[in-house]
Every structure is written in C-alpha cells, then in structure tokens.
matplotlib code that plots the C-alpha trace (Angstrom):
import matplotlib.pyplot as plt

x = [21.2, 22.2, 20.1, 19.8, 20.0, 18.0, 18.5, 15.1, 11.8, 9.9, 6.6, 3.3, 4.2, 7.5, 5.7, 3.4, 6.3, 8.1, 5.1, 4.6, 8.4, 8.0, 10.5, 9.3, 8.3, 10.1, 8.1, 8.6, 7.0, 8.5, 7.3, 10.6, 13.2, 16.4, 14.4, 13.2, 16.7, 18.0, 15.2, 16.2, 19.6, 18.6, 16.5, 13.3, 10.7, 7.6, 7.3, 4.6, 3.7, 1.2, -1.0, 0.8, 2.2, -0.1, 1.3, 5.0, 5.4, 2.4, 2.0, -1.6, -3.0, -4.7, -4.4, -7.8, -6.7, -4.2, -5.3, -5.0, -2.5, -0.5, -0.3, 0.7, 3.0, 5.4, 4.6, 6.2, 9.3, 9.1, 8.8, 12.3, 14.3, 13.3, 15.2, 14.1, 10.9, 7.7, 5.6, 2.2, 0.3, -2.4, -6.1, -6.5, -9.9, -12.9, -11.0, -13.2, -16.8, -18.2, -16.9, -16.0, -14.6, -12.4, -11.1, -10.7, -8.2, -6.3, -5.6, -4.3, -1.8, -0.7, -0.2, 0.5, 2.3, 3.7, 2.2, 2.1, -0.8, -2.8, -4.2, -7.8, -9.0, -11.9, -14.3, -16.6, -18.2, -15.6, -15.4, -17.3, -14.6, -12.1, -13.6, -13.8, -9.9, -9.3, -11.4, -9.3, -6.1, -5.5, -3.1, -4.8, -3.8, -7.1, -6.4, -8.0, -8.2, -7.3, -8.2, -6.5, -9.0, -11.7, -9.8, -12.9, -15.3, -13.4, -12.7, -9.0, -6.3, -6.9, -6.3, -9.6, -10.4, -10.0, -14.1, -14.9, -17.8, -15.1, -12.7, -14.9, -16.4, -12.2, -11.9, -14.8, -13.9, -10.4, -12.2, -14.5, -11.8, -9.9, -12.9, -13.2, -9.6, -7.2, -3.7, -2.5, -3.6, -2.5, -3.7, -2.9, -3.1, -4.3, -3.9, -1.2, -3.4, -6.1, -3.3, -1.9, -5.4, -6.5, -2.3, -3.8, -7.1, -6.6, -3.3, -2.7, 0.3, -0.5, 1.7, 1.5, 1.8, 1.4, 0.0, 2.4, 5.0, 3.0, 2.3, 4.0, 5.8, 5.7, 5.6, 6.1, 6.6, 10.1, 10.2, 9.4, 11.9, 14.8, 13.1, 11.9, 8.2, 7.6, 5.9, 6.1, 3.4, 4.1, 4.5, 7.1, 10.9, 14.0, 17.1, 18.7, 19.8, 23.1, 23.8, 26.4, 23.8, 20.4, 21.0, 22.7, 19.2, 17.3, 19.2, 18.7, 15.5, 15.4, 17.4, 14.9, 12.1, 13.8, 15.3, 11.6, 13.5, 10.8, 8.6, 9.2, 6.2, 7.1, 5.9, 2.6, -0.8, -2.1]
y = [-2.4, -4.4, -6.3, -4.8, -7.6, -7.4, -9.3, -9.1, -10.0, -8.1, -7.2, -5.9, -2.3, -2.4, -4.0, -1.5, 1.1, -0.7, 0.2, 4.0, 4.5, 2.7, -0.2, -3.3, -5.9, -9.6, -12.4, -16.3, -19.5, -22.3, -25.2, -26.9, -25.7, -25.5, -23.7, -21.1, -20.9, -19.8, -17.6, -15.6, -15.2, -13.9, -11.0, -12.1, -10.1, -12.5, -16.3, -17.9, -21.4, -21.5, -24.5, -24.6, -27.1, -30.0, -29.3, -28.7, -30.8, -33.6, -33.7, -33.0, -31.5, -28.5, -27.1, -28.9, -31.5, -29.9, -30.4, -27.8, -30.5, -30.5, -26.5, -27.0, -29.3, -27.8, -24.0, -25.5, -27.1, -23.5, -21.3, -23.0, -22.0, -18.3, -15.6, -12.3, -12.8, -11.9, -15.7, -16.3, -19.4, -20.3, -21.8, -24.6, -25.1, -25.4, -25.1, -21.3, -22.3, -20.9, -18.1, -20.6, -23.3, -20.0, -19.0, -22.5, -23.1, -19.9, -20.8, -23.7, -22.1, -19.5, -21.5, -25.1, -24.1, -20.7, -18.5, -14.6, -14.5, -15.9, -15.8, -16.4, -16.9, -15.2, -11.6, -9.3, -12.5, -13.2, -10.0, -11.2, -13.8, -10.9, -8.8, -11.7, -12.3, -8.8, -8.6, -11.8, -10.3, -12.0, -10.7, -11.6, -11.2, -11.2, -13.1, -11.8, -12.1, -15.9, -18.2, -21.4, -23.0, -22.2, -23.7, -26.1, -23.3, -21.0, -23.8, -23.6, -20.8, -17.7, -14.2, -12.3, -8.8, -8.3, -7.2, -4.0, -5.5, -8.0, -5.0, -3.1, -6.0, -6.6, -3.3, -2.7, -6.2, -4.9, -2.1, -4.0, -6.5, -3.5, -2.3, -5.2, -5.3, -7.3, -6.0, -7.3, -7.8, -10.7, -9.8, -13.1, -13.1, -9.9, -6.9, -4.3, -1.9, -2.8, -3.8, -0.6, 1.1, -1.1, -0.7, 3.5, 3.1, 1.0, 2.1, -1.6, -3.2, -4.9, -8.5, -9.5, -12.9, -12.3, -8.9, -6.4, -4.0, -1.7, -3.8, -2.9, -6.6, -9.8, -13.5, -16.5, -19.9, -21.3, -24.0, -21.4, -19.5, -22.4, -23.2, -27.1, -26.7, -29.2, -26.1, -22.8, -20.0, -17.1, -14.6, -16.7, -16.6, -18.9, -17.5, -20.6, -20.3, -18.9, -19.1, -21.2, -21.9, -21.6, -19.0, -16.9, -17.1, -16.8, -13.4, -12.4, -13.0, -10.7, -8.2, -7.8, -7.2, -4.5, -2.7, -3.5, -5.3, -7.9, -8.7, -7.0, -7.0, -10.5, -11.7, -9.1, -9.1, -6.5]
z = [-5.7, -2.3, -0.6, 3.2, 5.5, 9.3, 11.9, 13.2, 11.7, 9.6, 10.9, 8.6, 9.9, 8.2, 4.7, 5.0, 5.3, 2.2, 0.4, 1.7, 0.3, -2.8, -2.2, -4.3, -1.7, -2.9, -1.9, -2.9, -2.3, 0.1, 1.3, 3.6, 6.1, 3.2, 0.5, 3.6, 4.7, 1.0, 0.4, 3.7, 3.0, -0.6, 1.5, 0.2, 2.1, 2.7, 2.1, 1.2, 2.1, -0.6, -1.0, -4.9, -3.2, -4.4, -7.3, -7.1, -4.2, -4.6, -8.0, -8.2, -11.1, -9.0, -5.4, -4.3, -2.6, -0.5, 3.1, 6.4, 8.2, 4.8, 5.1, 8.6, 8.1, 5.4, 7.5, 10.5, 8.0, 6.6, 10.0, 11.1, 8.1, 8.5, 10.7, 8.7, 6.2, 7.3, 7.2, 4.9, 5.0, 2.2, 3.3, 1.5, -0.6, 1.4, 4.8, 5.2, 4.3, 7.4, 10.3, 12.6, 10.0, 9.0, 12.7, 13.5, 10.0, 10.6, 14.3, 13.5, 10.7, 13.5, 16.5, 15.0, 11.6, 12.9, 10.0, 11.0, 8.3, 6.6, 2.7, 1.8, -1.8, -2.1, -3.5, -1.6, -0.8, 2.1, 3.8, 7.2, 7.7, 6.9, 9.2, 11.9, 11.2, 12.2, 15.4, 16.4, 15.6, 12.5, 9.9, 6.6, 2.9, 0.9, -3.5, -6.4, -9.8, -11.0, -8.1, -8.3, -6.0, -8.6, -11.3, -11.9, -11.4, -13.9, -16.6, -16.0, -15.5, -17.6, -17.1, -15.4, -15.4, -18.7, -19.9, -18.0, -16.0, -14.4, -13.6, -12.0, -10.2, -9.1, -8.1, -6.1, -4.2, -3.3, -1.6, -0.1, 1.8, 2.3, 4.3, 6.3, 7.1, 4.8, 5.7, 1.7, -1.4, -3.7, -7.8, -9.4, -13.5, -13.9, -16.4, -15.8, -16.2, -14.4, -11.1, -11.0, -11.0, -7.8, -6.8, -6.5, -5.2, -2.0, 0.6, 1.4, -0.1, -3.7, -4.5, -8.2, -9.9, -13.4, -13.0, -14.6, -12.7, -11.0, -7.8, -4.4, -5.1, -7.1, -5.5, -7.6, -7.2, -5.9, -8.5, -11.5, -10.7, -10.4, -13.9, -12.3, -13.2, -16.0, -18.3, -16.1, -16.6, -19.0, -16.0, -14.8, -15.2, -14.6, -12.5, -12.4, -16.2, -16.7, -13.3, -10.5, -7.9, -6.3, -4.1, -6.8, -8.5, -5.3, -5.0, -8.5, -8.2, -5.0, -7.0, -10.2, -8.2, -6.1, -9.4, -10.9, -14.0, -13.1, -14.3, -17.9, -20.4, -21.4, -17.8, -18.1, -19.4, -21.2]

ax = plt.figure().add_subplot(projection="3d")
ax.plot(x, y, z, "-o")
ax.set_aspect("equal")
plt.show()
C-alpha cells in the first residue's frame, strides 16, 4: 500500500476522518529537527515529542525528571522538521498539578514549542483540566493504561487492565475524558481485548503502544524502532534490521501500521 503524501498539514478533523474510514493512524516519537524531517517523509501521521525522552535522549532511568523547558525545547527542534504530521507534545510529570499550573504548561508547549496538542497522563481524576483545555481551545490527547510518570507509584512497567475491576475502572475513565473533551486517546500496555472494547465504545481516535491491533493507530518510540534502545519493550519492533537505511525503516514502519501487519500478537498482550 503507498503512502499518500500531502502537502499541507494534517489537522485533528482529518485524524478524526482517518479514524471514521478505518485508515490505521501511524504515529512515532521524535525529539530533533532530522529525525522529524525523516519521519515526515515516511508519511507518519502524528509525532510525538514525548517526554520518553529522559530516557532515550538523557539517559534517565524514568520520564520524571524531564522538565517543561526540555519538552519545549526538543518541540521547537521537532516543529521545524515537520511539513505534513499533525504535532503532540507530552506534559512532563507534575507540570499539571493544578488548573492553572495545567493552562500555564500547555501554553507554553503551543506557543513556545509549537505543539498543536498536547498529551496529559492521567484517569477520571483529570477531567476538569480536560475540560478547561477544551474551553481554551486546546487540542488534548488524554494516556491510559501504563503511565510512565507513575512508574514509582505502580512499582515499575507492567501491563494494567488485566483484573476486571481495573478494566472496567479503564473503560469508564476513557468515557469520562471523552466527556470532558479529549480529542485522542493514547492506551499504553494494555490488553487487546480490552483496547478494542474501549476502541468501540468511545468515537475518538484510539493510539496503541503495546495494546494489540485493534486501535485506530500505534505510536512507538523512534529509537525502538531503529532497534537503538539498549533492551527494547516486548511490543516493540526493529525496522532497521535487514534494511539499507533509516528512512527505509521509518517507511516500513509507516507501511505495517497502515496494512495492520503491526503490531502482530508477538507485539500484544493478551
């Protein structure tokens, strides 16, 4: 299947579309202006600058101490490689502790880093800020299931929604930020099963990471999938191997998700 190349930006009505018509949405991490650059040309759909960074780019052990000037930062370095791909940037841990704290973060990600949205960590618990973001005209993409920013809290990264109470509890908080006006849905280590029943229930578009096939798209990390991370995640998978150059695995990448060959049950929880 080709890749369909635009000249112009895509906006969250055409994601939104993608999802209506059942095209797999590709998304990717980047966090600097070449690895942007590739990922456009590939025809990824959304870029993420995700605050994974602190680990990939820092070398931190977790995403805690990544700061809202570092976010800002690498979005700007990001925002200048892109021509086409719709723009995410992550709130970094504890930068939305209170309504203003969050407005104040996610202006500074729009107008300073150049973010067209921005992704919040967080259950039923957040959906005032939610809420606030869309009074204010702010795109934002609500993350459930494994929470990176809770690593400490969760004692470390395991799959959640697993026990019924849990994915219920997951379900009912999708709704919930739906509600209150999240425009996307991130499902991070979840089950397949439990994914595609939260993919049917809400009309928002659903990204996975390590949360099975039926998802409106997948994100994963740029360095997972040029096979760089020191010892890459189970739902992961390196396009580098067997191939001449990054942006022939960039655009594989691109590829599997449209033709949903990824991710395969090898890259899924069950």
């Amino acid at each position: 299947m080709s890749v369909q190349h635009h000249s112009q930006r895509l906006n969250l009505r055409q994601l939104h579309a993608m999802r209506e018509r059942a095209e797999p949405i590709a998304c990717l991490t980047a966090y600097e202006y070449s690895q942007a650059r590739l990922a456009d040309a590939a025809g990824v759909d959304v870029v993420l600058v995700g605050d994974s960074l602190g680990m990939v780019v820092q070398g931190h052990e977790t995403t805690v101490p990544v700061t809202v000037e570092d976010i800002v930062y690498h979005t700007q370095a990001v925002a200048r490689g892109l021509s086409r791909a719709w723009l995410i940037a992550d709130m970094p841990f504890m930068s939305y502790v209170t309504l203003e704290h969050a407005l104040e973060t996610a202006a500074c990600l729009m107008q300073d880093g150049g973010a067209q949205m921005v992704k919040l960590e967080g259950d039923a618990q957040q959906q005032e800020i939610v809420a606030s973001f869309a009074a204010h005209g702010i795109p934002v993409c609500a993350h459930l299931g494994l929470r990176p920013q809770l690593v400490h809290k969760l004692g470390g990264y395991r799959v959640q929604g697993r026990e019924d109470r849990q994915a219920e509890q997951m379900l009912a908080d999708a709704l919930t930020l739906q509600q209150a006006g999240a425009d996307m849905l991130l499902l991070e280590c979840v089950p397949s099963a439990l994914a595609s029943r939260i993919q049917k229930e809400v009309h928002i578009p659903v990204i996975g990471i390590g949360a099975g096939s039926g998802c409106d798209g997948q994100i994963l990390v740029m360095h997972d999938v040029l096979g760089i991370t020191a010892s890459p995640p189970k739902f992961t998978q390196d396009f580098l191997k067997g191939r001449g150059s990054i942006q022939e695995a960039l655009s594989a990448y691109v590829a599997a998700v449209k033709s949903r060959e990824f991710p395969a049950a090898a890259q899924s929880f069950s």
